[in-house]
C-alpha positions in Angstrom: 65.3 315.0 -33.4 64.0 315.8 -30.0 60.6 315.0 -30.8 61.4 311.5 -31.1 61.9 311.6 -27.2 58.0 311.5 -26.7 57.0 308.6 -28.4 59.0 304.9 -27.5 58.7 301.7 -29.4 59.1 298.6 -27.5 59.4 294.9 -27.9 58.4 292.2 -25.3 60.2 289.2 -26.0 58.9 286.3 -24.6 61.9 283.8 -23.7 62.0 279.9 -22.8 64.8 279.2 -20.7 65.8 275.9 -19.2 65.9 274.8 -15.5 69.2 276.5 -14.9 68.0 279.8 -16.2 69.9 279.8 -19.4 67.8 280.8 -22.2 66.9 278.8 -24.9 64.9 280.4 -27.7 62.4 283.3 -28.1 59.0 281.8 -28.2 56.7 284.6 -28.9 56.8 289.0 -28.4 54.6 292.0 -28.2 55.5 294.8 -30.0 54.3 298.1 -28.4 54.9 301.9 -28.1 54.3 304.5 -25.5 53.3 308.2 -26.2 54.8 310.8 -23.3 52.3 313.5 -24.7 52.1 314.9 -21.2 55.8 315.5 -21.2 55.7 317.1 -24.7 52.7 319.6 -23.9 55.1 321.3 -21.1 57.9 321.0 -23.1 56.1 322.8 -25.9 56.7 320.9 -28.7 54.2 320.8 -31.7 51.8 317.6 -31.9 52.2 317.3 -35.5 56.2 317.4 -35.4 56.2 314.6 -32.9 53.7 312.4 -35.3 55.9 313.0 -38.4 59.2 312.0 -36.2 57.2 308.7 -36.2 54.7 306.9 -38.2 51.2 307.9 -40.0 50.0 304.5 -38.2 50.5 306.7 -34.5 49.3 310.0 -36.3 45.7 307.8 -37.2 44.9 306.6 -33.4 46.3 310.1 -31.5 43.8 311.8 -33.9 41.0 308.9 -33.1 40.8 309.7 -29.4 43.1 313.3 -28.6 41.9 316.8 -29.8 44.8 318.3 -31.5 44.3 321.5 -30.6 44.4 321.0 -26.5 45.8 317.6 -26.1 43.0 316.4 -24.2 41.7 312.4 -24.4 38.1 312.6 -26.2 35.1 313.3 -24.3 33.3 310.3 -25.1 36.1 308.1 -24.2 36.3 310.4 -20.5 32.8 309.0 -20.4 33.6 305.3 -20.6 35.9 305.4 -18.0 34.1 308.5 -15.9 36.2 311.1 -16.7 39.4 309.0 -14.8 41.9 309.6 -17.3 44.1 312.8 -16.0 47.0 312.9 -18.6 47.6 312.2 -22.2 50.0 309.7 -22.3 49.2 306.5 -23.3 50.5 302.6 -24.9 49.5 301.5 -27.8 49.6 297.7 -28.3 50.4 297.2 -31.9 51.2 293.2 -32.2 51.0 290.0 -30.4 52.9 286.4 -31.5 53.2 283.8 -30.1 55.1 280.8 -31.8 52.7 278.2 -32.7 53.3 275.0 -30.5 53.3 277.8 -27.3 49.9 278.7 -28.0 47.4 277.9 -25.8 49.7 278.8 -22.7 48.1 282.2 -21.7 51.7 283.4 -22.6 50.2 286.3 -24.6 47.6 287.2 -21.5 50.9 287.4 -19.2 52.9 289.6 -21.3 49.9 292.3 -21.9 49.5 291.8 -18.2 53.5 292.9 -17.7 53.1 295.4 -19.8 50.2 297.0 -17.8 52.1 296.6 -14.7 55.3 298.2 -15.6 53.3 301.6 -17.8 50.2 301.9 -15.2 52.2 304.2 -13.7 52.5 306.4 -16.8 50.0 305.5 -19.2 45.8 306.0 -18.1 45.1 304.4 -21.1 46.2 301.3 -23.3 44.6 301.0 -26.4 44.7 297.9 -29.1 43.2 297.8 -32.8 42.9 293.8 -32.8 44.0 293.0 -37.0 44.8 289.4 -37.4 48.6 288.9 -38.9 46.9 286.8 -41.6 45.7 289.8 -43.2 49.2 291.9 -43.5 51.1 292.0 -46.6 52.5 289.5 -48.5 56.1 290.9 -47.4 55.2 290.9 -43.9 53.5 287.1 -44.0 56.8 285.9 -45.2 58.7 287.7 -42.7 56.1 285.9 -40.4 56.5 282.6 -41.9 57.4 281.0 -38.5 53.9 281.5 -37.2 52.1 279.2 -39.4 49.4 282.0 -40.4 48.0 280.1 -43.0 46.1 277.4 -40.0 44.5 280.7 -39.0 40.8 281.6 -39.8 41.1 282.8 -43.5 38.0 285.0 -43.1 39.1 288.8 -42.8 35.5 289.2 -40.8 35.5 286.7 -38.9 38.7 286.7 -37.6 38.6 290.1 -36.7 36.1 289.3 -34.7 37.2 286.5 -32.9 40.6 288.5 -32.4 38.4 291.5 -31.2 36.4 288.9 -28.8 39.5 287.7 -27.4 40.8 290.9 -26.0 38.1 291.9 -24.8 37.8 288.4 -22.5 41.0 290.0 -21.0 39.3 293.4 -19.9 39.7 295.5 -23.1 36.2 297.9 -24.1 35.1 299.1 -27.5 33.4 302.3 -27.4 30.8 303.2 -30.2 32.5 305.5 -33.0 36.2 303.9 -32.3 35.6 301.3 -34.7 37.7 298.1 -33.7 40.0 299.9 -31.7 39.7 298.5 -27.7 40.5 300.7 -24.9 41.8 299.7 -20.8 41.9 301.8 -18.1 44.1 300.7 -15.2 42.5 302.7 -13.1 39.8 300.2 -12.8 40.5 296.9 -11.2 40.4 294.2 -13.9 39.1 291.0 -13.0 39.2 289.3 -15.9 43.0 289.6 -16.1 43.2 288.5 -12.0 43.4 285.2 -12.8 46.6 285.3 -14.4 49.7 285.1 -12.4 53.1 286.5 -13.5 55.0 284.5 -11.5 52.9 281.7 -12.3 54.5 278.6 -14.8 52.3 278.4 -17.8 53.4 274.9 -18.7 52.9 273.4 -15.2 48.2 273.2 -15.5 48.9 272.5 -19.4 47.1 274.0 -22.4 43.8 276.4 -21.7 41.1 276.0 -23.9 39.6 279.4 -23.0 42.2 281.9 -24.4 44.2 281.1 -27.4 45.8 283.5 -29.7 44.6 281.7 -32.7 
């Protein structure tokens, strides 16, 4: 289908590898898409199409922050970030793991750091609805077994919140009528993320206490 063109899911994979480069074993990933809405408005292709080529999870947030009639990012959200978001493209964070005993590593920080690097160019906006993997189904728990989500806070409220407090340490904005969802622009600088270096060894300074994943 050649709507499916416009919208691109990626994975992150986070890998350990040993002193010779080889790698060893996948220690935690970030799933994410990006939307080339820009691309599809001058290609004339129908909104709608493009959202039923891929999932009524995309369909929920375009329609959250995009007029469907011109394409353009909601005013209010123009207004957070003074009106400095020219296109309609955008990435959409949809999961974070890290395996348990990595935790604690800023490993997550890095890779939503990466990611900003390599779609700036594309993407004005990056969006994240922070939902703790506790909450999913049961099928999706099990197929998460590895992570050890039962340790995790077992309040739905609270850890929303904390989750939601946590991105938002790393430069992430709620704006009032988005409900959870966060928003960054990286057309501001970010100096909450600054301190994090990708070239940087997690495990040489040891564990942070400031930003864990859990």
């Amino acid at each position: 289908m050649a709507e499916e063109r416009f919208v691109k899911d990626h994975l992150l994979q986070i890998q350990l590898s040993n002193e010779n480069g080889s790698d060893i074993e996948i220690i935690g990933q970030v799933k994410f898409l990006v939307a080339y809405l820009d691309q599809a408005w001058d290609s004339d292709h129908s909104l709608y199409a493009i959202l039923d080529a891929h999932s009524e999870y995309l369909a929920r947030h375009i329609f959250d922050v995009l007029d469907a009639d011109t394409w353009e990012i909601n005013e209010a959200v123009q207004e957070h970030f003074d009106h400095s978001i020219i296109g309609a493209n955008f990435c959409l964070i949809q999961e974070v793991q890290i395996k348990p005993r990595f935790r604690g590593y800023n490993l997550g920080i890095k890779a939503l750091k990466d990611i900003v690097f390599h779609y700036s160019e594309t993407c004005d906006l990056f969006m994240i609805e922070p939902y703790p993997l506790q909450f999913e189904t049961e099928e999706k728990r099990k197929e998460n077994s590895h992570l050890e989500l039962e340790k995790f806070e077992q309040d739905e409220e609270k850890a929303t919140a904390r989750l939601s407090a946590y991105y938002k340490s790393l430069g992430f904005q709620s704006i009032d009528g988005f409900g959870n969802l966060l928003f960054y622009s990286p057309v501001f600088k970010n100096t909450k993320m600054d301190f994090v270096k990708l070239d940087h060894d997690p495990f040489e300074d040891g564990l942070s206490d400031d930003f864990k994943l859990n």
